[in-house]
C-alpha positions as a LaTeX table, in Angstrom:
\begin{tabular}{lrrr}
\hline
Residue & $x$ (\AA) & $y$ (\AA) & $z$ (\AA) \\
\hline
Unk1 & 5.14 & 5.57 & 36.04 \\
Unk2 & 4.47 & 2.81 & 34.02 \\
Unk3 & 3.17 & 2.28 & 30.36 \\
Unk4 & $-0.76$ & 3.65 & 31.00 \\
Unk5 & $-3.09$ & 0.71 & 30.50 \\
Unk6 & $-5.01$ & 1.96 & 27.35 \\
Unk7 & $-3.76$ & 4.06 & 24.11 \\
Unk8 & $-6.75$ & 6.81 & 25.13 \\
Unk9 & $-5.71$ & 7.24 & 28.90 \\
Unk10 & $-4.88$ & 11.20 & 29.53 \\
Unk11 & $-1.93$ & 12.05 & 31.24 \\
Unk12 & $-0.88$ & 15.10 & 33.33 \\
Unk13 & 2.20 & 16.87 & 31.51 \\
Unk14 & 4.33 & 15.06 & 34.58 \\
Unk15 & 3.19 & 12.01 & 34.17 \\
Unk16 & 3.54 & 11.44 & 30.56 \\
Unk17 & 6.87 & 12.96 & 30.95 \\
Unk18 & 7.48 & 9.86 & 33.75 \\
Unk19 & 6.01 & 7.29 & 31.40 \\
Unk20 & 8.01 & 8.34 & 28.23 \\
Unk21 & 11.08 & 7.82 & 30.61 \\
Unk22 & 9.93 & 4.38 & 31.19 \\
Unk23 & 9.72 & 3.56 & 28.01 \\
Unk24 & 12.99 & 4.66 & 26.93 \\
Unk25 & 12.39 & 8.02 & 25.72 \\
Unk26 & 13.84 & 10.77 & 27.74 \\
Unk27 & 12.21 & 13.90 & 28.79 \\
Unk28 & 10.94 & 16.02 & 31.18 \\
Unk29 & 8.20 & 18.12 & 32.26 \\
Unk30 & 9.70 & 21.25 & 31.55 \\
Unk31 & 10.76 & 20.31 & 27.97 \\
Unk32 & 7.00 & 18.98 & 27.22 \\
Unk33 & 6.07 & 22.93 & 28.48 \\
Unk34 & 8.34 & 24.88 & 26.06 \\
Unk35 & 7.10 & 22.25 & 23.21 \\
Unk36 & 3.61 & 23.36 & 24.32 \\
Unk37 & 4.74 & 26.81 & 23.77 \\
Unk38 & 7.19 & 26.95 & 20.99 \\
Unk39 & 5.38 & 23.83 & 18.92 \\
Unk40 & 6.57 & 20.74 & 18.04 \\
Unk41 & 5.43 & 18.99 & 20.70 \\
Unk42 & 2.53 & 16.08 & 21.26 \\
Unk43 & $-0.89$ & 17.16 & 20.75 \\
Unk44 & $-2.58$ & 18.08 & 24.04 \\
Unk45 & $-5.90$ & 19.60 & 25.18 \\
Unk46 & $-6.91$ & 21.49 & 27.69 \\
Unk47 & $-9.25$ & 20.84 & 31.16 \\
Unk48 & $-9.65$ & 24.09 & 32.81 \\
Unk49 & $-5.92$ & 25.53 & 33.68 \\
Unk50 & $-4.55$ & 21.62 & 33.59 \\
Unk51 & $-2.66$ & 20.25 & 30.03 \\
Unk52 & $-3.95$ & 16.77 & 29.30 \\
Unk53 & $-1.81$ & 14.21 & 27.07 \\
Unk54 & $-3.56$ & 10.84 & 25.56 \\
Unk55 & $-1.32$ & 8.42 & 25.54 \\
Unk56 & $-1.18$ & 7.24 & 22.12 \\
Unk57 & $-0.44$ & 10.93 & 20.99 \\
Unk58 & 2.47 & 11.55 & 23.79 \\
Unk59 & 4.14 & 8.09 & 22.39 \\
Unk60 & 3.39 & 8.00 & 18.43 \\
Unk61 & 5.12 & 11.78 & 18.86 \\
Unk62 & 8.02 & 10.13 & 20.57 \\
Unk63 & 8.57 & 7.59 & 18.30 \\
Unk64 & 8.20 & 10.06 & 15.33 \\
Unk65 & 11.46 & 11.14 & 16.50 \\
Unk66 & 13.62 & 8.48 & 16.33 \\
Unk67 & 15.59 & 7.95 & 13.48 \\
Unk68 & 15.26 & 5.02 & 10.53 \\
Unk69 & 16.65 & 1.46 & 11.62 \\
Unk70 & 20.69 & 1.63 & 11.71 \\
Unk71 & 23.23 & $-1.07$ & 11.35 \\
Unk72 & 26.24 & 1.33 & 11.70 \\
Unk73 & 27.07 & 4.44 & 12.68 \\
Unk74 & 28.40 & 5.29 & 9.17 \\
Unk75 & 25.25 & 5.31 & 8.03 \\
Unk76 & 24.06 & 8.28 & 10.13 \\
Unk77 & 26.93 & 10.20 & 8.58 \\
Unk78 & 26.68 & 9.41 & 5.27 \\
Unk79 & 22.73 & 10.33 & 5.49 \\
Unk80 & 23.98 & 13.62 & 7.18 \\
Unk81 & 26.14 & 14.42 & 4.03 \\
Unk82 & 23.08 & 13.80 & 1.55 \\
Unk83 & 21.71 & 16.17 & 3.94 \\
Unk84 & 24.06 & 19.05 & 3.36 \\
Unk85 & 24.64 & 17.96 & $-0.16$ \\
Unk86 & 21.03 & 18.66 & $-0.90$ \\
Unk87 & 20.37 & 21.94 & 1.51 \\
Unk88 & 23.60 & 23.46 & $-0.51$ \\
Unk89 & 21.32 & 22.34 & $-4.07$ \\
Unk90 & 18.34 & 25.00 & $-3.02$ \\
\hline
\end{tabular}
């Protein structure tokens, strides 16, 4: 599926699953349900028995997950050990 033509278009849970793909952001169906269920997920809403994404939600969630700008991968682990350093603090 390609990139939906405007920010506001809703998406069946398979579909926005096929255009995150598209866009470089792998996932499926079936990990879109258990976010549903569990949290963490997009935002959704309802239409009868069918989940309904928008767009701009399924794809500003998506990019909330990717991590800051990187020139190395040193810099993931150093990050990672301010991590620890800091949960080991509290």
């Amino acid at each position: 599926m390609p990139t939906p033509l405007t920010p506001q278009a809703l998406l069946s849970r398979e579909d926005a699953a096929k255009a995150l793909n598209a866009n470089g952001f792998p996932t499926t169906s079936k990990s879109l349900a258990t976010l549903a269920t569990r949290g963490g997920g997009p935002i959704y809403r309802s239409f009868g028995r069918r989940v309904l994404y928008r767009w701009e939600d399924v794809i500003a969630w998506a990019e909330g997950r990717l991590s800051k700008p990187r020139t190395s991968t040193s810099e993931a682990d150093a990050a990672d050990r301010r991590r620890m350093r800091s949960s080991m603090k509290a």
